[in-house]
C-alpha positions as CSV (number, residue, x, y, z in Angstrom):
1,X,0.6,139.7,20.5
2,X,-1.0,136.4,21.4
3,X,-1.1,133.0,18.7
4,X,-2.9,130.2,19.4
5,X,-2.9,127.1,17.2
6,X,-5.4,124.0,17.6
7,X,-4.5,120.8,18.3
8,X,-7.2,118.0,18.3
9,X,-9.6,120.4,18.9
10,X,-8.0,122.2,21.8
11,X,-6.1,125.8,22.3
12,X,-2.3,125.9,22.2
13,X,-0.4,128.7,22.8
14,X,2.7,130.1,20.5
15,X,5.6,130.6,22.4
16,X,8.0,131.4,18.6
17,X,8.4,131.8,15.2
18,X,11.2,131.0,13.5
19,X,11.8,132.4,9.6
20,X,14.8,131.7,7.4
21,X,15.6,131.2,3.6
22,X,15.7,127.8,2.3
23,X,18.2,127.9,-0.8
24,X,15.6,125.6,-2.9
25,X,12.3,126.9,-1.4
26,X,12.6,130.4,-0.7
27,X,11.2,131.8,2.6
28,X,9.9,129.3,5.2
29,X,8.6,129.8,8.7
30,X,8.0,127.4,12.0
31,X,6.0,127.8,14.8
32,X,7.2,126.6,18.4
33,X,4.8,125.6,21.4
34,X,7.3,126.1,23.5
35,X,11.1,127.5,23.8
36,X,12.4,123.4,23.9
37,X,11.1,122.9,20.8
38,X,12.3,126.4,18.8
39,X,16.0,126.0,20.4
40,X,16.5,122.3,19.0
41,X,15.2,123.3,15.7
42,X,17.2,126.7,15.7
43,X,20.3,124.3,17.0
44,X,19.2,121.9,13.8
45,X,19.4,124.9,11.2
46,X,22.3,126.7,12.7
47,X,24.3,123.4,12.1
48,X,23.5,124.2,8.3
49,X,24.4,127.6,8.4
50,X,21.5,129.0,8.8
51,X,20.1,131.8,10.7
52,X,17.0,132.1,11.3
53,X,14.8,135.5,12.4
54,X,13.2,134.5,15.6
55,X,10.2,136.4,16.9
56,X,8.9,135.8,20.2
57,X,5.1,135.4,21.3
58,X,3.2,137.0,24.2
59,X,2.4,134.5,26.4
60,X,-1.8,134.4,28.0
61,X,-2.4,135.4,31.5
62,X,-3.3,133.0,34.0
63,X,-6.7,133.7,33.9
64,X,-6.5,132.9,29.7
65,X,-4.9,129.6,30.4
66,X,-8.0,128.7,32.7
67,X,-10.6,130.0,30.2
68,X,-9.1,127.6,27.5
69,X,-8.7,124.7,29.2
70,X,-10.7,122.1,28.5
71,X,-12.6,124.0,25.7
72,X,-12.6,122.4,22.2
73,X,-13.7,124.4,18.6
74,X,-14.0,123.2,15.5
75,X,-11.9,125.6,13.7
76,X,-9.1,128.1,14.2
77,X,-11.5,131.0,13.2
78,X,-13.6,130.1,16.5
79,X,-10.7,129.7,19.0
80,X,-9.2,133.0,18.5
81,X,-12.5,134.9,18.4
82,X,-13.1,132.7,22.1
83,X,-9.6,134.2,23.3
84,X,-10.3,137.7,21.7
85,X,-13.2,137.7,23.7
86,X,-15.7,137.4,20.9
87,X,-17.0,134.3,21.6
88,X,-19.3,132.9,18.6
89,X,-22.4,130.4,18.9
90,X,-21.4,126.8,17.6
91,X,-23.5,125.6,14.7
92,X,-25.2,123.4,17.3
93,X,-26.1,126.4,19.8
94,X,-27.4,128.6,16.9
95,X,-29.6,125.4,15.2
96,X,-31.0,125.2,19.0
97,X,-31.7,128.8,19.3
98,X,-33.7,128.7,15.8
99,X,-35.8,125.7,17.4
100,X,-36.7,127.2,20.1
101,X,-37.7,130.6,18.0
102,X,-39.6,128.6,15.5
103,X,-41.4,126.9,18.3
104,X,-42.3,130.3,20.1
105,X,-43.6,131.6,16.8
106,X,-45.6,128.5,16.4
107,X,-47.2,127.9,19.4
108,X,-47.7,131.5,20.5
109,X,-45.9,131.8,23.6
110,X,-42.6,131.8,25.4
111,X,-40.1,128.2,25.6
């Protein structure tokens, strides 16, 4: 299974999860961008005493990667539909598409 979170707009891809027990908080989870990041902080916990449950992320294809890049959305809702494949019309695109119907209806012929 694929995550994605969104950084300033733009796709990032979950590498990890990491879930332990904190002794005041209760259950708590981490995300990881990449394996750097989820062995420090699994290094940082260990040193505690804690062992965290790590689950590991399928990484995108090649051709996913190129797809995303450069792409920005406004919310996490619209980047995974992009990279599920069920790409969604921005506000912008569907206030355009309205226009352009209202105009047909009003003026009797095609944009």
């Amino acid at each position: 299974m694929i995550k994605i979170g969104l950084v300033s707009g733009e796709i990032k891809f979950l590498t990890h999860k990491a879930e332990w027990v904190d002794q005041k908080f209760g259950p708590k989870y981490r995300t990881f961008l990449n394996a750097e990041q989820k062995n420090n902080f699994v290094n940082t916990l260990e040193k505690k005493n804690i062992t965290p449950t790590i689950t590991e992320y399928d990484l995108p294809s090649a051709e996913l990667l190129e797809k995303c890049e450069g792409k920005k959305f406004n919310t996490l809702q619209e980047a995974n539909a992009f990279v599920q494949g069920q790409e969604q019309l921005s506000e912008t695109e569907i206030l355009a598409l309205a226009v352009a119907e209202l105009y047909e209806m009003m003026s009797g012929g095609a944009v």
